[in-house]
PAPA-934760 format. One line per field, with one value per residue: x, z, y of N, C-alpha, C in turn. Coordinates in nm, 2 decimals. Example, Ala and Ser with C-alpha at 12.3 -4.5 7.8 and 13.67 -1.06 7.14 Angstrom:
<mipas>
n.c1 = c(1.32;1.28) $
n.c3 = c(0.78;0.71) $
n.c2 = c(-0.57;-0.22) $
ca.c1 = c(1.23;1.37) $
ca.c3 = c(0.78;0.71) $
ca.c2 = c(-0.45;-0.11) $
c.c1 = c(1.32;1.29) $
c.c3 = c(0.78;0.79) $
c.c2 = c(-0.33;0.00) $
</mipas>
This chain:
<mipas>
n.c1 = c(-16.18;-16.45;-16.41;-16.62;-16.73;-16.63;-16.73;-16.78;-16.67;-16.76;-16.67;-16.86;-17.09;-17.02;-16.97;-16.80;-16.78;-17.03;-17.07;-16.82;-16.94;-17.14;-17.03;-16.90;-17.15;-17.28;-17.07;-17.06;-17.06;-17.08;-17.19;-17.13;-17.26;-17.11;-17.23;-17.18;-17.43;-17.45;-17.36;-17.00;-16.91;-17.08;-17.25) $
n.c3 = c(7.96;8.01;8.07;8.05;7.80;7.59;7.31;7.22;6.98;6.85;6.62;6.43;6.55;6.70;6.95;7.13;7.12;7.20;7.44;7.54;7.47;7.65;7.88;7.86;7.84;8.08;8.28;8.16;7.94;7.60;7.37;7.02;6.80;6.53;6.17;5.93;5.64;5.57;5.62;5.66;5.78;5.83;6.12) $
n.c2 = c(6.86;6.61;6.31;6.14;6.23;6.16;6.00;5.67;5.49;5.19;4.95;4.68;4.44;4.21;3.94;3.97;4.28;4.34;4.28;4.47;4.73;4.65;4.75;4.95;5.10;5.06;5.20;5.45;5.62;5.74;5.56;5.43;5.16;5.00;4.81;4.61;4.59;4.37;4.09;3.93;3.70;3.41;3.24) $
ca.c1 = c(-16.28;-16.46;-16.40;-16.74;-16.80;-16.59;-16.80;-16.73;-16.73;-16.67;-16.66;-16.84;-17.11;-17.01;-17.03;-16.72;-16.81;-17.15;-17.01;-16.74;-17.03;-17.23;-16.97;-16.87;-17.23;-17.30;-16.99;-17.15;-17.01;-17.19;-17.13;-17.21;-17.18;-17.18;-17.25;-17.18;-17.55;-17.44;-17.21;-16.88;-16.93;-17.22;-17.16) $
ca.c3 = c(7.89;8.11;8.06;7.98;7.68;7.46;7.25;7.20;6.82;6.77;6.45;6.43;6.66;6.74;7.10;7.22;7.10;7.24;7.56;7.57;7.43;7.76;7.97;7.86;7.85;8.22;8.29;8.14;7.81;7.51;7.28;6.91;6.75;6.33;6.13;5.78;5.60;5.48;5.73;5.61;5.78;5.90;6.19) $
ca.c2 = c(6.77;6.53;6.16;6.09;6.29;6.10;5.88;5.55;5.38;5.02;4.87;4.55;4.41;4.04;3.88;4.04;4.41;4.37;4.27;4.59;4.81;4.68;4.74;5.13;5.22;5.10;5.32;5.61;5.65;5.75;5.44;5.40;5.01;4.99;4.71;4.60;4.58;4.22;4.01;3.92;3.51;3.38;3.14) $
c.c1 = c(-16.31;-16.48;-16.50;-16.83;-16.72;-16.67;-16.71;-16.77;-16.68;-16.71;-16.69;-16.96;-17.15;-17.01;-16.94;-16.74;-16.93;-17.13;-16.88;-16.84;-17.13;-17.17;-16.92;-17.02;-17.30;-17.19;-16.99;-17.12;-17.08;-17.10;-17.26;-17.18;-17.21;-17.17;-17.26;-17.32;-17.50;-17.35;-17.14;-16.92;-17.07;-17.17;-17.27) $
c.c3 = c(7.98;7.98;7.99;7.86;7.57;7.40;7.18;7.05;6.83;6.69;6.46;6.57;6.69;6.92;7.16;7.22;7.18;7.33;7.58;7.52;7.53;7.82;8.00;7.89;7.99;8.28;8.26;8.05;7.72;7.40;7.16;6.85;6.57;6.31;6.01;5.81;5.59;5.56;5.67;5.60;5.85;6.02;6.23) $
c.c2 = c(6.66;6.40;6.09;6.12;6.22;6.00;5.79;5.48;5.21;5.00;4.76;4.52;4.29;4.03;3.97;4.20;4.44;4.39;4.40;4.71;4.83;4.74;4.93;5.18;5.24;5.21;5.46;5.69;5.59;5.62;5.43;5.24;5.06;4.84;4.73;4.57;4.43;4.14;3.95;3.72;3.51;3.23;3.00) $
</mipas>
């Protein structure tokens, strides 16, 4: 199985997720982000 077919989930897409979500998909991994419909805090 190559390395690059695993898809990527994060949970959540605040500053740090964004930023590890850039970071895999310049690397070349398929990345999905989710998001509550309603945000938990607001900041």
């Amino acid at each position: 199985m190559n390395p690059f077919e695993t898809l990527c989930l994060i949970r959540g897409g605040g500053d740090l997720a964004t930023g590890v979500a850039y970071r895999l998909r310049r690397a070349g991994f398929p990345v999905i982000v989710t998001e509550l419909a309603q945000p938990v805090a607001l900041r």
